[in-house]
mmCIF file of the N, C-alpha and C atoms, coordinates in Angstrom:
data_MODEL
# 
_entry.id   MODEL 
# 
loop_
_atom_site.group_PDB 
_atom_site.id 
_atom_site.type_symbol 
_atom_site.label_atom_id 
_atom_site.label_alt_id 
_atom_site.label_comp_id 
_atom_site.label_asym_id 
_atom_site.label_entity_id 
_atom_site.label_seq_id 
_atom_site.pdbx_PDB_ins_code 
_atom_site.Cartn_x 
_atom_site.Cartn_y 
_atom_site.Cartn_z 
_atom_site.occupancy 
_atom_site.B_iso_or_equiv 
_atom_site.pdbx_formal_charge 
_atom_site.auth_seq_id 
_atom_site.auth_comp_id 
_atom_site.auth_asym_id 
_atom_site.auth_atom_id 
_atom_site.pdbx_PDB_model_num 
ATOM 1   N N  . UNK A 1 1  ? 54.402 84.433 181.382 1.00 0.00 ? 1  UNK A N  1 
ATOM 2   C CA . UNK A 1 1  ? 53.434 83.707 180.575 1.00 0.00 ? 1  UNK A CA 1 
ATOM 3   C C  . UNK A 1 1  ? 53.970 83.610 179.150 1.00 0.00 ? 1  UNK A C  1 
ATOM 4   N N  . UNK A 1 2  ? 53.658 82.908 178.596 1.00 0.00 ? 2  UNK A N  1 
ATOM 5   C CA . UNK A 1 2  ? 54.386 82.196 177.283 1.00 0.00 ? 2  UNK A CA 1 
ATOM 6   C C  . UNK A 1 2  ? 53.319 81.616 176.627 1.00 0.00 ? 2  UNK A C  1 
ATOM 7   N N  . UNK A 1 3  ? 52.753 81.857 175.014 1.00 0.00 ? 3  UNK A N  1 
ATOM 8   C CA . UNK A 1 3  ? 52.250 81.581 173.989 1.00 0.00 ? 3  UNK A CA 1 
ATOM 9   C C  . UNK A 1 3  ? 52.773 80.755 173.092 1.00 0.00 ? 3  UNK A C  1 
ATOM 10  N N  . UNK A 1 4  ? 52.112 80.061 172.518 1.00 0.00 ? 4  UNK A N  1 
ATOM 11  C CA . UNK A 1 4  ? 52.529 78.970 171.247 1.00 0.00 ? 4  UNK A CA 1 
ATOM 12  C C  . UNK A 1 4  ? 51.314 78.595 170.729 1.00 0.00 ? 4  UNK A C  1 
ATOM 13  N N  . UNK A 1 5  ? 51.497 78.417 169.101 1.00 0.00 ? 5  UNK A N  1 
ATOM 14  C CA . UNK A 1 5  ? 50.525 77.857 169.138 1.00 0.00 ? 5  UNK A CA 1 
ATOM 15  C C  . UNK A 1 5  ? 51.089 76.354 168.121 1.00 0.00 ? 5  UNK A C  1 
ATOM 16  N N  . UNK A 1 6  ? 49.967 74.883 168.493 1.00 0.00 ? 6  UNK A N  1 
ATOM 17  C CA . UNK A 1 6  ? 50.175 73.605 168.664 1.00 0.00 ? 6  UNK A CA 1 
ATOM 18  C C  . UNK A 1 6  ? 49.109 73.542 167.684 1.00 0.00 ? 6  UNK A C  1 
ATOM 19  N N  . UNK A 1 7  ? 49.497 71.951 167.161 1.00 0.00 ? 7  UNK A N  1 
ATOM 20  C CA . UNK A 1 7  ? 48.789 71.388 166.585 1.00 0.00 ? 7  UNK A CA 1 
ATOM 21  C C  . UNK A 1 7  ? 48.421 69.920 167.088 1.00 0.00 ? 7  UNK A C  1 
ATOM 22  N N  . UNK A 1 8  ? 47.446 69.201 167.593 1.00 0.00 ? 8  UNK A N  1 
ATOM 23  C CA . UNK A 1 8  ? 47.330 67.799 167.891 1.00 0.00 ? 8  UNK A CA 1 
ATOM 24  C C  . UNK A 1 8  ? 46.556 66.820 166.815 1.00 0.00 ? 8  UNK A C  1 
ATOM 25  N N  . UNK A 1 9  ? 47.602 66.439 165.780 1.00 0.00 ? 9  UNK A N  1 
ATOM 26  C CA . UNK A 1 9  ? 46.602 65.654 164.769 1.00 0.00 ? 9  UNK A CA 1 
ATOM 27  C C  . UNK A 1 9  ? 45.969 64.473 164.816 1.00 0.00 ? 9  UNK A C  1 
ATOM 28  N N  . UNK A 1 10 ? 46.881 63.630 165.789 1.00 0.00 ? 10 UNK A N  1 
ATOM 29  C CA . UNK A 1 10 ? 45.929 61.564 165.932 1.00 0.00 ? 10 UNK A CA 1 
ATOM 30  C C  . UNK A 1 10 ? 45.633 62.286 167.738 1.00 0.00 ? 10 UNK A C  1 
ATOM 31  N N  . UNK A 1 11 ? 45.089 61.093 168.043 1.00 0.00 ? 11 UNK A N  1 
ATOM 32  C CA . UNK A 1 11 ? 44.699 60.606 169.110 1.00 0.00 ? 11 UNK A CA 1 
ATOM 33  C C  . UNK A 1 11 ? 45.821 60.406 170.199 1.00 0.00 ? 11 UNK A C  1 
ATOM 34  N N  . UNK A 1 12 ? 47.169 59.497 169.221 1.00 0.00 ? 12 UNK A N  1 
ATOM 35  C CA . UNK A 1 12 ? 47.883 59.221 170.134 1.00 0.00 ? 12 UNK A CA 1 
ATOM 36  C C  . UNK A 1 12 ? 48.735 60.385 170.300 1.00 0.00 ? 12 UNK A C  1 
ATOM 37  N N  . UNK A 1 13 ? 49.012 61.648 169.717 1.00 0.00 ? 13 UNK A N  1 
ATOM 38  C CA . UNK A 1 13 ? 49.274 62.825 169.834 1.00 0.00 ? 13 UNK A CA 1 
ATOM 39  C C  . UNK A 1 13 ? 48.989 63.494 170.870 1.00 0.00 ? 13 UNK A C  1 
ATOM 40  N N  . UNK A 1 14 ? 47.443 63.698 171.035 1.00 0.00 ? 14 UNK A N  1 
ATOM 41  C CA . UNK A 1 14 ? 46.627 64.027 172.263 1.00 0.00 ? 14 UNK A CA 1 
ATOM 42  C C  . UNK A 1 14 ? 47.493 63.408 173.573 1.00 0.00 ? 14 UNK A C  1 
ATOM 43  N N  . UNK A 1 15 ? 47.151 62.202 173.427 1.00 0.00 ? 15 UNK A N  1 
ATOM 44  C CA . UNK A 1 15 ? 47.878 61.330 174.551 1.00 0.00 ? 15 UNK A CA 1 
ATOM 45  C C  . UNK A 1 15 ? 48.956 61.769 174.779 1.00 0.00 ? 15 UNK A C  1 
ATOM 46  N N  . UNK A 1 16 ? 50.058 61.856 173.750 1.00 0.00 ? 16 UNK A N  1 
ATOM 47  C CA . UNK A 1 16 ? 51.318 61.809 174.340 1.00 0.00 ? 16 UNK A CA 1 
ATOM 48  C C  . UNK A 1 16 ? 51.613 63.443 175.025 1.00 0.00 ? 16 UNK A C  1 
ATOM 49  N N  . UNK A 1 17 ? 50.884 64.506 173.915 1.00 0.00 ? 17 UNK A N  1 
ATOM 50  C CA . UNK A 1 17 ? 51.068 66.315 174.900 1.00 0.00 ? 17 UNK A CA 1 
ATOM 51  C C  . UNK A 1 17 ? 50.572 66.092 176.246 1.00 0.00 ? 17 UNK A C  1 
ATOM 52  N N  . UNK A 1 18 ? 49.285 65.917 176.561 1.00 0.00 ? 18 UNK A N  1 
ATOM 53  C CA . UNK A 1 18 ? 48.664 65.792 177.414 1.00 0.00 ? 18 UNK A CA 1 
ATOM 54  C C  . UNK A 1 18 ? 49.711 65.186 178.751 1.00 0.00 ? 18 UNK A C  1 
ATOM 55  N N  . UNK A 1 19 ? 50.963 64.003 178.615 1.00 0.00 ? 19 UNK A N  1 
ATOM 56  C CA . UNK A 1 19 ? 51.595 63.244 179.683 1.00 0.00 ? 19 UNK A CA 1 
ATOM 57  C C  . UNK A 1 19 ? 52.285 64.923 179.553 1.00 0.00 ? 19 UNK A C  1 
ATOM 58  N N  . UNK A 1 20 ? 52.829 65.154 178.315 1.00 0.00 ? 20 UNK A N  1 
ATOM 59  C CA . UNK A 1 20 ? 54.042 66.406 178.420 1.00 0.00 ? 20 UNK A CA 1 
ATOM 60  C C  . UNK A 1 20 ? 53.846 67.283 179.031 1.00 0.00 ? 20 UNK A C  1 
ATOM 61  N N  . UNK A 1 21 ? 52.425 67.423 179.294 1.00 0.00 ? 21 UNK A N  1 
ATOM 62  C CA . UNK A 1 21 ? 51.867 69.184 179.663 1.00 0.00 ? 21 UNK A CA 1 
ATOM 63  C C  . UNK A 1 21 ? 51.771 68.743 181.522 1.00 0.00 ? 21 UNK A C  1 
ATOM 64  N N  . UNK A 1 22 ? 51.186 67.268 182.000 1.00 0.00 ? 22 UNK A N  1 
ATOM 65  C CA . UNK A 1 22 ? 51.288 66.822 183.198 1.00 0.00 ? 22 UNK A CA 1 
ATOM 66  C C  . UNK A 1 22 ? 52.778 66.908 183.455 1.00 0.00 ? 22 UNK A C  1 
ATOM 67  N N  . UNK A 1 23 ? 54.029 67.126 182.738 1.00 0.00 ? 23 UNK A N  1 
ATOM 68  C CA . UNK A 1 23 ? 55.119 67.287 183.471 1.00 0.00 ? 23 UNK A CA 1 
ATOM 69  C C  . UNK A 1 23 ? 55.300 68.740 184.242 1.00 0.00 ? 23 UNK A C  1 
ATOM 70  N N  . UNK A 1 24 ? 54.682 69.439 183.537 1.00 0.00 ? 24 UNK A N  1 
ATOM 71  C CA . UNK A 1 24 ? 54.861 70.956 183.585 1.00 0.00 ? 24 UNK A CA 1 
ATOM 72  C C  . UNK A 1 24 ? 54.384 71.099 185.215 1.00 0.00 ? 24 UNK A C  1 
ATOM 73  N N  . UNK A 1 25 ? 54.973 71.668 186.219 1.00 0.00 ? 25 UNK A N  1 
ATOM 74  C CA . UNK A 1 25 ? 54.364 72.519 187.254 1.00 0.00 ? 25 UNK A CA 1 
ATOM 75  C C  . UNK A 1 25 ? 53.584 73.467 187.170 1.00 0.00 ? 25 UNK A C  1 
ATOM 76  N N  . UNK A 1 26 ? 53.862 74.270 186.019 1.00 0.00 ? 26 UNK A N  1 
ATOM 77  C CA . UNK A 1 26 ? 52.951 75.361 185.965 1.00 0.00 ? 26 UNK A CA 1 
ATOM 78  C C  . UNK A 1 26 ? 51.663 75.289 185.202 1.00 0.00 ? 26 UNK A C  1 
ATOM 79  N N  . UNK A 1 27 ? 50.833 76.070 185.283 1.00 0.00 ? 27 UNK A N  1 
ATOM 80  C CA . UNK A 1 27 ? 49.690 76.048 184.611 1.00 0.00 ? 27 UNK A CA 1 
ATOM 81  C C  . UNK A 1 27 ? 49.336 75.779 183.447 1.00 0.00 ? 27 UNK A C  1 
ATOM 82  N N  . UNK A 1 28 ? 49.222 75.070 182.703 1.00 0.00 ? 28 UNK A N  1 
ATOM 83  C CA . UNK A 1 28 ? 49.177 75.021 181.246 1.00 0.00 ? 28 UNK A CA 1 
ATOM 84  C C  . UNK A 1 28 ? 47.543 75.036 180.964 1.00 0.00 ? 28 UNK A C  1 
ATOM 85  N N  . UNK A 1 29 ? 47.208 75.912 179.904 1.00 0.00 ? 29 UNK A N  1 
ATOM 86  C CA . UNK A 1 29 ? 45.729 76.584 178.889 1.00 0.00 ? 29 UNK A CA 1 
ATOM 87  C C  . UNK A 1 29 ? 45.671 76.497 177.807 1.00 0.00 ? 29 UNK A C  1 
ATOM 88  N N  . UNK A 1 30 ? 44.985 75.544 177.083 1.00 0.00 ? 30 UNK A N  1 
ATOM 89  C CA . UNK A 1 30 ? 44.494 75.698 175.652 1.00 0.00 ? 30 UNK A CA 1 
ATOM 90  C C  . UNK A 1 30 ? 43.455 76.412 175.194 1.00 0.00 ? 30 UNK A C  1 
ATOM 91  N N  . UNK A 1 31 ? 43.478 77.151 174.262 1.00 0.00 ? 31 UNK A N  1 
ATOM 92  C CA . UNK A 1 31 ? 42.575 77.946 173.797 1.00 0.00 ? 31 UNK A CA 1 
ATOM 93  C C  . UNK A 1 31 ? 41.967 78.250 172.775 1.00 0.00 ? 31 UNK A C  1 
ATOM 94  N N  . UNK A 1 32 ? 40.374 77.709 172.203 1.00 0.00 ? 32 UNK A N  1 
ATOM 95  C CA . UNK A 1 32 ? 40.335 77.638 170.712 1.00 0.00 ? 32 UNK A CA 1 
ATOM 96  C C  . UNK A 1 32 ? 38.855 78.056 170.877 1.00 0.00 ? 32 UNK A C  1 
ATOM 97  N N  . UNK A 1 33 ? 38.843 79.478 169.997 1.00 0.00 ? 33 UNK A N  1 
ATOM 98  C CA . UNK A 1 33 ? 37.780 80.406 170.204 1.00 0.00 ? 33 UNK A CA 1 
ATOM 99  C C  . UNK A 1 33 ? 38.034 80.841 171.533 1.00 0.00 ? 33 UNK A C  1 
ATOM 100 N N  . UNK A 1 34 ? 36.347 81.030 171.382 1.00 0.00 ? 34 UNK A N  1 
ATOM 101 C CA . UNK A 1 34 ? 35.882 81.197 173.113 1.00 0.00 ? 34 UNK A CA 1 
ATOM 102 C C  . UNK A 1 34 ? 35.857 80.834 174.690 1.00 0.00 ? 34 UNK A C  1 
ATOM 103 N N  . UNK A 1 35 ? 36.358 78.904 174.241 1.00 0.00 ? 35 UNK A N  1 
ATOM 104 C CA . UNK A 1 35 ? 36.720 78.077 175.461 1.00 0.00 ? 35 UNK A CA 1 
ATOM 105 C C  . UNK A 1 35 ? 38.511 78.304 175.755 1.00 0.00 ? 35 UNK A C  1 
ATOM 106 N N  . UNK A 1 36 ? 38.298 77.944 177.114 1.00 0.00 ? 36 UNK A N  1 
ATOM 107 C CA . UNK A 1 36 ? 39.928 77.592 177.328 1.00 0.00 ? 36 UNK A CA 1 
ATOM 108 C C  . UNK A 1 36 ? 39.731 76.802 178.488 1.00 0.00 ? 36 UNK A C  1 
ATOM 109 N N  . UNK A 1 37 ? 40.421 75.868 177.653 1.00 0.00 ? 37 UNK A N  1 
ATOM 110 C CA . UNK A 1 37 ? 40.759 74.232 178.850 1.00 0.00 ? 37 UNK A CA 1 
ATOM 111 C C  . UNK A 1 37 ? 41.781 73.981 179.841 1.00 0.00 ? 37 UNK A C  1 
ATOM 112 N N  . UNK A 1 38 ? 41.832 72.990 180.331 1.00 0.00 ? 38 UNK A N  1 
ATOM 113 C CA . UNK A 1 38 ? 42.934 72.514 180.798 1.00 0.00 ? 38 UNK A CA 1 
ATOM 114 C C  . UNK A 1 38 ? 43.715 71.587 180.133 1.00 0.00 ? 38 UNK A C  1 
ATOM 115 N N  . UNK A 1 39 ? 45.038 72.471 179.571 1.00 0.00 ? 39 UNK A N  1 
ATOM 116 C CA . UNK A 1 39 ? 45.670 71.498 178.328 1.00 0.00 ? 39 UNK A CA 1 
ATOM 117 C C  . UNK A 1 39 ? 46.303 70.015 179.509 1.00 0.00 ? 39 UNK A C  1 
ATOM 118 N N  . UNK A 1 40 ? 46.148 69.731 180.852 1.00 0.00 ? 40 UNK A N  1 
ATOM 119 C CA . UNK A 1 40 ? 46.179 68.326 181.015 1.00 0.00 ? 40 UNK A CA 1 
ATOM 120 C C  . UNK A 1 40 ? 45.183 67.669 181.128 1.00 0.00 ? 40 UNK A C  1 
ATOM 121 N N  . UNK A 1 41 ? 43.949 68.154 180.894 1.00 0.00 ? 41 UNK A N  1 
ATOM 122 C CA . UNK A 1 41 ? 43.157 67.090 180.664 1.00 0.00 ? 41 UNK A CA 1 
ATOM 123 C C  . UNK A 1 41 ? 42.416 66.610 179.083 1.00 0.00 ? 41 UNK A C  1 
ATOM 124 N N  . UNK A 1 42 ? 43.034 65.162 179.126 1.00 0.00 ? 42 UNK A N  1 
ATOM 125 C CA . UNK A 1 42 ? 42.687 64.501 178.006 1.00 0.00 ? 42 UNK A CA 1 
ATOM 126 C C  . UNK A 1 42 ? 41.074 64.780 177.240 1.00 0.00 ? 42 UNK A C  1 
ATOM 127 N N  . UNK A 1 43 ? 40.386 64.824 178.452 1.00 0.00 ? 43 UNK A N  1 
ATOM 128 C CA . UNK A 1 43 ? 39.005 65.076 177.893 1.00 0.00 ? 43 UNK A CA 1 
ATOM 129 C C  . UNK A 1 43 ? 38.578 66.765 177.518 1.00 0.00 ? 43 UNK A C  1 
ATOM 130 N N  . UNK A 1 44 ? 38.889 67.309 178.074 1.00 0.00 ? 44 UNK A N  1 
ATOM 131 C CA . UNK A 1 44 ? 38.920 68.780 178.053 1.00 0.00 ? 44 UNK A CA 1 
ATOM 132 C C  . UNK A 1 44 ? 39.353 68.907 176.291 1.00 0.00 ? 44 UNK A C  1 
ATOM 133 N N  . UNK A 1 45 ? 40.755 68.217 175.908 1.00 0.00 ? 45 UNK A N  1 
ATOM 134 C CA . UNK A 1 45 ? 41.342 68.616 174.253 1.00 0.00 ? 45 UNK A CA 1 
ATOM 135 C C  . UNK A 1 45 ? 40.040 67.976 173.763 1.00 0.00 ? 45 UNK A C  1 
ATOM 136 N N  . UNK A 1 46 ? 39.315 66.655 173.895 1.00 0.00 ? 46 UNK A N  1 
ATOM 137 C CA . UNK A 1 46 ? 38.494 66.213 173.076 1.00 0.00 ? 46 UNK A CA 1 
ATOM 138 C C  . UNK A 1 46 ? 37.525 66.506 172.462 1.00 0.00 ? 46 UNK A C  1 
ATOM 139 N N  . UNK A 1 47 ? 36.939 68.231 173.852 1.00 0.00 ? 47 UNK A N  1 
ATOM 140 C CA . UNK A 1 47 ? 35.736 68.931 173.747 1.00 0.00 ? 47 UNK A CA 1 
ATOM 141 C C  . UNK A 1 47 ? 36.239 69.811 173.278 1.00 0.00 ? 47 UNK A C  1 
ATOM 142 N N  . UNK A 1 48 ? 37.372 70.147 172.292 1.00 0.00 ? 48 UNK A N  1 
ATOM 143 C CA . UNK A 1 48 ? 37.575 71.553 171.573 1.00 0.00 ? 48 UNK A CA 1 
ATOM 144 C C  . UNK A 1 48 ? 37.796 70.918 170.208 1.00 0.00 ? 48 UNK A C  1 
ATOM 145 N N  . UNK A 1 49 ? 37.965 71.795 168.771 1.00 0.00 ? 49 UNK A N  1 
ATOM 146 C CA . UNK A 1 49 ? 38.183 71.750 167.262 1.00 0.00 ? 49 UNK A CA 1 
ATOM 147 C C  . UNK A 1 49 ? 39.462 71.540 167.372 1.00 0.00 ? 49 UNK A C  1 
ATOM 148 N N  . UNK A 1 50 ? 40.006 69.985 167.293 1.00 0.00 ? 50 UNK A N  1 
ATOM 149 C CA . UNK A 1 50 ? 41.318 69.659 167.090 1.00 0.00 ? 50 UNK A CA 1 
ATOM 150 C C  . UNK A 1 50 ? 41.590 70.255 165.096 1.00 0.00 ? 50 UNK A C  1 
ATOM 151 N N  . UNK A 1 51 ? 41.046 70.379 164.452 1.00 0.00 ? 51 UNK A N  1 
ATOM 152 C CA . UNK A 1 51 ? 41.219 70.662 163.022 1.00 0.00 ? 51 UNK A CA 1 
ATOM 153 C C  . UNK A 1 51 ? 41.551 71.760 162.774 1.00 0.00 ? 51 UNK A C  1 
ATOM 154 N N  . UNK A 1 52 ? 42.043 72.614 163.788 1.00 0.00 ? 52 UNK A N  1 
ATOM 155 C CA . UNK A 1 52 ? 42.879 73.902 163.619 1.00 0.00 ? 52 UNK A CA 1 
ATOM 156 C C  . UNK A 1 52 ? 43.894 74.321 164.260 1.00 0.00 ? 52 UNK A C  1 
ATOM 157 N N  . UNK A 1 53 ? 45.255 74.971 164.412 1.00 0.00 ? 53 UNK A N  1 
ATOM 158 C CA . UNK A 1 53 ? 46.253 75.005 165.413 1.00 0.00 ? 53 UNK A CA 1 
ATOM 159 C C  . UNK A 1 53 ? 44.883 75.844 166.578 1.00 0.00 ? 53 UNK A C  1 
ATOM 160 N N  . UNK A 1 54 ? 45.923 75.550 167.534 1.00 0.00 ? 54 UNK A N  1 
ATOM 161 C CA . UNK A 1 54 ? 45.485 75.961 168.833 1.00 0.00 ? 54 UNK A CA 1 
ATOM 162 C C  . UNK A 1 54 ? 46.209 76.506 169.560 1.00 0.00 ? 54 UNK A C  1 
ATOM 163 N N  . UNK A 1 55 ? 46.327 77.731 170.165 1.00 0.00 ? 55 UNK A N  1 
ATOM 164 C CA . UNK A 1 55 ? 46.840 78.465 170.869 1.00 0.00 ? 55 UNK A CA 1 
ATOM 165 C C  . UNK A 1 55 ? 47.103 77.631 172.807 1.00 0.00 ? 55 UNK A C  1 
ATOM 166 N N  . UNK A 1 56 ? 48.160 77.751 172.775 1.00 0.00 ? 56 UNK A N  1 
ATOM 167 C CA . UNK A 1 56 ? 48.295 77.109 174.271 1.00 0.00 ? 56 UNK A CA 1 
ATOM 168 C C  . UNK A 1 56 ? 48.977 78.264 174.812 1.00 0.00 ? 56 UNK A C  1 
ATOM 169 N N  . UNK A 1 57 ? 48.903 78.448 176.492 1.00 0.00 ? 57 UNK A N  1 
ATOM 170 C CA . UNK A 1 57 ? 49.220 79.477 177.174 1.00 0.00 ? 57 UNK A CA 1 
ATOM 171 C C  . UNK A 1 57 ? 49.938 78.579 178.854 1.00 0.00 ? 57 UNK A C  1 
ATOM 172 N N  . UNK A 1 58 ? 51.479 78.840 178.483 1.00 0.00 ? 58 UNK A N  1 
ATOM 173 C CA . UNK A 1 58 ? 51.728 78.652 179.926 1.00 0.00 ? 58 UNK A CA 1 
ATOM 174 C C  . UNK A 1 58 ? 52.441 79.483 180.704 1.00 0.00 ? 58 UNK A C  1 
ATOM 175 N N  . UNK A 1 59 ? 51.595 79.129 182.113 1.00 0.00 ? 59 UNK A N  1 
ATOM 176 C CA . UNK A 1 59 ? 51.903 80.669 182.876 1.00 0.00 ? 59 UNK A CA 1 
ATOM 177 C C  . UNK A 1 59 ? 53.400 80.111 183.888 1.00 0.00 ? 59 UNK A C  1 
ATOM 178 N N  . UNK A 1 60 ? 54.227 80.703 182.608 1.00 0.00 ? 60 UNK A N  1 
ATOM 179 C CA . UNK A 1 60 ? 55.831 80.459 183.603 1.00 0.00 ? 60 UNK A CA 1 
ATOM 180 C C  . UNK A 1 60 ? 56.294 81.470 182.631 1.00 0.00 ? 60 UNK A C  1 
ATOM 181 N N  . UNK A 1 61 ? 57.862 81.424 182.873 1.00 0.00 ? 61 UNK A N  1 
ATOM 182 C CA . UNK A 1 61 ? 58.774 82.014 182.152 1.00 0.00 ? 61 UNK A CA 1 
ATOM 183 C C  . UNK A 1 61 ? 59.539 81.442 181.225 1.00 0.00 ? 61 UNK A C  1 
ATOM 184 N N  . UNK A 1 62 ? 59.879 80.088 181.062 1.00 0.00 ? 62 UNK A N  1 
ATOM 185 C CA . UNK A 1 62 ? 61.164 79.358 180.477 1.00 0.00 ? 62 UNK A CA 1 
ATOM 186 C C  . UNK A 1 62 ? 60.692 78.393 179.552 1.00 0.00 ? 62 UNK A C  1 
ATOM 187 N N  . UNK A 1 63 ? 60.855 79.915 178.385 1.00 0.00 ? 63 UNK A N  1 
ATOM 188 C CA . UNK A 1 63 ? 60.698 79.599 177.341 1.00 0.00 ? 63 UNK A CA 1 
ATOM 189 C C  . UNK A 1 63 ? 61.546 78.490 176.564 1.00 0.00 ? 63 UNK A C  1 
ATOM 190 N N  . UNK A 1 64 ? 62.598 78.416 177.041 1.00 0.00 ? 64 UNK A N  1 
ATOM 191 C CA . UNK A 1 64 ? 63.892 77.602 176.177 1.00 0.00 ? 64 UNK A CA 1 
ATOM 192 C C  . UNK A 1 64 ? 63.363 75.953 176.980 1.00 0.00 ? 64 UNK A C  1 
ATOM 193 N N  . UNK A 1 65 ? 62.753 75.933 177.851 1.00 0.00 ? 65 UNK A N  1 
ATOM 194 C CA . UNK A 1 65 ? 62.174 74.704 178.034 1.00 0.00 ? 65 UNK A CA 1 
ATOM 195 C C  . UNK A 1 65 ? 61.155 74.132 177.587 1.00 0.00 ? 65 UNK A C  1 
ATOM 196 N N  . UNK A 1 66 ? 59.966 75.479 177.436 1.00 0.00 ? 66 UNK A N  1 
ATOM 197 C CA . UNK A 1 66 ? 58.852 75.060 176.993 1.00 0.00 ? 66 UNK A CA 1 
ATOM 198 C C  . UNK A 1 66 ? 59.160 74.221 175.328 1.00 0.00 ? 66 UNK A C  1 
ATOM 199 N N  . UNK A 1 67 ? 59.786 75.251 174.794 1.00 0.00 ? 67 UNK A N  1 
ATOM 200 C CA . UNK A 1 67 ? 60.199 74.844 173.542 1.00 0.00 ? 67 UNK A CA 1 
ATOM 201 C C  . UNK A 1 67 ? 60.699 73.361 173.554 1.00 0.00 ? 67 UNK A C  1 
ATOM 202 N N  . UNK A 1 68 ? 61.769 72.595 173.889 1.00 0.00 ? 68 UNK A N  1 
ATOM 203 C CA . UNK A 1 68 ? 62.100 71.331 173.354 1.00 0.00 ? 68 UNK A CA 1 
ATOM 204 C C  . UNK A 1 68 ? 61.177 71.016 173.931 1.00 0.00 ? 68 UNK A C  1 
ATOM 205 N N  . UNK A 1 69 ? 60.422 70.826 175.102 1.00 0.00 ? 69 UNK A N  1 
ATOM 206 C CA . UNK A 1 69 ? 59.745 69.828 175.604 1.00 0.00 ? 69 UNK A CA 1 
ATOM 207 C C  . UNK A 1 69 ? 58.332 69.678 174.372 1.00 0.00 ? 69 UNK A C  1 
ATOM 208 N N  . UNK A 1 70 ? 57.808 70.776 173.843 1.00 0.00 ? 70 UNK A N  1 
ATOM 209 C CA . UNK A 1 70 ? 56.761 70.870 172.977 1.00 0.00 ? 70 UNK A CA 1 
ATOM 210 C C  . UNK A 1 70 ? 57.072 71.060 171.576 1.00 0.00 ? 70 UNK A C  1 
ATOM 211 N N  . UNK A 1 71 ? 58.273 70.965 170.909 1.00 0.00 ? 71 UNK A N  1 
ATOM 212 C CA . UNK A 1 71 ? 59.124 70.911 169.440 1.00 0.00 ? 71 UNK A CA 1 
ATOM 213 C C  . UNK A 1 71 ? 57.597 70.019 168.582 1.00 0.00 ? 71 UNK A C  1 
ATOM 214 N N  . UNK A 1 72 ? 57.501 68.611 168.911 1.00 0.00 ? 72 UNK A N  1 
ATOM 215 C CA . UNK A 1 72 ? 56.914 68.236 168.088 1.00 0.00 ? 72 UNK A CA 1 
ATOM 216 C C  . UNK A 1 72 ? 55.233 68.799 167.840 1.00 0.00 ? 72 UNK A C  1 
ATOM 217 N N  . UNK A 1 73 ? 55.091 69.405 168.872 1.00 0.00 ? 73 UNK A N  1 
ATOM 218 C CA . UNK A 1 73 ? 53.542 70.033 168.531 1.00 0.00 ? 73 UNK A CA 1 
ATOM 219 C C  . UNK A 1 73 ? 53.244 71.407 168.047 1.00 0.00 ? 73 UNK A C  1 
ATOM 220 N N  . UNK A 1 74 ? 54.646 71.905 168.274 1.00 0.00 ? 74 UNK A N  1 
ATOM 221 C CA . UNK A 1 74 ? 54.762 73.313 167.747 1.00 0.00 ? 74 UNK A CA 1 
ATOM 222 C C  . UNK A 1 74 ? 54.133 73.876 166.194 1.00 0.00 ? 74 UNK A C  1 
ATOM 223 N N  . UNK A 1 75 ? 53.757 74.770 165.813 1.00 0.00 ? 75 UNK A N  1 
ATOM 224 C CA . UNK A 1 75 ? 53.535 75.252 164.143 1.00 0.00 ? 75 UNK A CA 1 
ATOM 225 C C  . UNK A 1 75 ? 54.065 76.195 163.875 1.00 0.00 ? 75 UNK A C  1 
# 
């Protein structure tokens, strides 16, 4: 399992993690407060406080992938 935490500032941001996180096989979790979503679903990010980084959680190992694939959302 592997931590980061992301930032999604426009809309089309949303859009574009959301295709990135549908590449992933493994599980991908966003987490802000008390909820935790499903970081592939578009509507799921919409119902959380995009105005703060957000902790995402994916349950794999490969980290050196997670990383470029998520560079631009990283903080």
């Amino acid at each position: 399992m592997q931590k980061y935490m992301i930032k999604l500032d426009t809309i089309d941001m949303v859009k574009n993690f959301v295709n990135t996180a549908a590449m992933f096989q493994e599980d991908v979790d966003l987490v802000s407060g008390r909820y935790t979503i499903d970081a592939k679903s578009i509507m799921g990010i919409f119902s959380i406080d995009l105005s703060k980084p957000i902790e995402m959680i994916v349950h794999g190992d490969n980290d050196a992938k997670y990383r470029e694939q998520l560079k631009d959302y990283l903080v």
